[in-house]
C-alpha positions in Angstrom: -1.9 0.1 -1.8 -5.2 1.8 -1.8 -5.0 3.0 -5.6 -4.5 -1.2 -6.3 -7.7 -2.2 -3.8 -10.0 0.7 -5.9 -8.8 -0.4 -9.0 -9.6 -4.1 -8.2 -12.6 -3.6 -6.7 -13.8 -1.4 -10.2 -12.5 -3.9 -12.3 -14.6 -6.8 -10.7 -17.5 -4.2 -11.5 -16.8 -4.6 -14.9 -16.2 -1.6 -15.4 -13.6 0.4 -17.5 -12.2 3.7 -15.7 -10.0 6.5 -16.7 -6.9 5.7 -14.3 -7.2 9.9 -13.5 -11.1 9.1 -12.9 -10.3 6.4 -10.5 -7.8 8.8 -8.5 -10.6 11.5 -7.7 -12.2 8.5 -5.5 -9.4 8.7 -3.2 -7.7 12.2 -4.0 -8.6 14.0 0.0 -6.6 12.0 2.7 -7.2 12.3 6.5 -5.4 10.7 9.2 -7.1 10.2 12.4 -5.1 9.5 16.3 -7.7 7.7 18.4 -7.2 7.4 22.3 -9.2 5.4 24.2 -8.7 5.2 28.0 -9.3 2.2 29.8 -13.2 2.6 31.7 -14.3 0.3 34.8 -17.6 -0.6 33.3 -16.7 -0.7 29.2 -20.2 -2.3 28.7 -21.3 1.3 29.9 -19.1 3.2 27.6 -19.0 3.5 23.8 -15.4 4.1 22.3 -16.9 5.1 18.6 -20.4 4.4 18.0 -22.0 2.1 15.2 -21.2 4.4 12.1 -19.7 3.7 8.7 -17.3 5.7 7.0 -18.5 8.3 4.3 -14.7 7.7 2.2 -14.0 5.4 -0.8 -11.3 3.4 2.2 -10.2 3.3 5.4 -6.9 1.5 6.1 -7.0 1.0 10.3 -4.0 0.2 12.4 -5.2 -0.6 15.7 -3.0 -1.5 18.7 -3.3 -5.3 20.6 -5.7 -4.2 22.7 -8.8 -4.6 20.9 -12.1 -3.4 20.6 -13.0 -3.3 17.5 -16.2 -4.7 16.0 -17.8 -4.7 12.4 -21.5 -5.7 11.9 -21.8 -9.8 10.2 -24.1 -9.5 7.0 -25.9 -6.8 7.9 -27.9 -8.7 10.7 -27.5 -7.4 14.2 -24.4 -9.5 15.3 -21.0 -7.9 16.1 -18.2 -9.8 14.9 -14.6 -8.5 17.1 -11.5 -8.3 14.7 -8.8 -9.0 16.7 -5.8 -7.5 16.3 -3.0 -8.7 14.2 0.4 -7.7 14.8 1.6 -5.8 12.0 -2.1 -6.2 9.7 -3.6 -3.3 8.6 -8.1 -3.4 8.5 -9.6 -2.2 5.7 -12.9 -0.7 5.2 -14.6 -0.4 2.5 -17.0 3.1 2.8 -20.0 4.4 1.5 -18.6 6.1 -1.4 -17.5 2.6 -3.1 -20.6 1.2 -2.2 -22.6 4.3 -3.9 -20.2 3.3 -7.1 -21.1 0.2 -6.9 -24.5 0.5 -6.6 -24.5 -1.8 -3.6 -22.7 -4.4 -5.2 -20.1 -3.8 -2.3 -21.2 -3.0 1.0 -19.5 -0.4 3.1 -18.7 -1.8 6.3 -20.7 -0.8 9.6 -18.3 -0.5 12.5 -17.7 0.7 16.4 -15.3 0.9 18.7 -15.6 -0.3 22.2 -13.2 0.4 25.6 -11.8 -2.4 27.8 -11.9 -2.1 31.8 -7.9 -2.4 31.9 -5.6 -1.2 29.1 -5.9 2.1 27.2 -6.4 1.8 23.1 -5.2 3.5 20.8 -6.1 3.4 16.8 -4.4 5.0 13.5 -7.0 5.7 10.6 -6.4 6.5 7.3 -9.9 7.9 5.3 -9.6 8.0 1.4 -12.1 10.1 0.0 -13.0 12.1 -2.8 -13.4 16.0 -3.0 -16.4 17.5 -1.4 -17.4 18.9 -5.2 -17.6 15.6 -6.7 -20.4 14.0 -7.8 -21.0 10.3 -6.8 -23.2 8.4 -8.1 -23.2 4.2 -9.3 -21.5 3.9 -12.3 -22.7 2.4 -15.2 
């Protein structure tokens, strides 16, 4: 799944890639557990704060507690994404948006608690090798 969202998003770039050049984008994989206890005063507490991620993708399950927000068009508004049973989020990171030359735009997110029911969250990061170079393509 993530080799066919890299591929599309290069191909609406216009540009032509080397299937083995494309794979370095998302040849390192991490998995990430996220626990997030419920707190009395969530407006208080920050779950994950504002960050994006540094990877080509993130594919996020999240649980139906949610939580999570993304930032609208770069303005200061926080749009939640509620949970969907059985839907997977997808981020795009800063390494496709380096590619890309800012074409696409990696996707600021956080995480916040709720006063009553634990969360808990399943990331996968794509990402290439620390040794390779990124830059936008031509």
């Amino acid at each position: 799944m993530v080799r066919d969202i890299v591929e599309v998003l290069i191909e609406n770039l216009g540009v032509k890639l080397e299937e083995s050049r494309i794979e370095v984008l998302y040849s390192m994989k991490q998995i990430q557990l996220n626990y997030y206890p419920p707190c009395p005063n969530p407006d208080l507490t920050v779950g994950v704060g504002r960050h994006s991620d540094i990877g080509a993708i993130t594919v996020l399950l999240q649980d139906d507690i949610g939580g999570l927000y993304a930032k609208h068009n770069n303005d200061e508004e926080w749009l939640e994404i509620p949970p969907i049973p059985g839907a997977l989020v997808i981020f795009i990171g800063d390494t496709i948006e380096i590619l890309s030359n800012g074409k696409y735009k990696s996707a600021e997110h956080r995480v916040r608690t709720t006063s009553t029911k634990s969360r808990v969250s399943v990331a996968l990061f794509y990402f290439p090798k620390p040794t390779e170079k990124i830059g936008p393509l031509e």
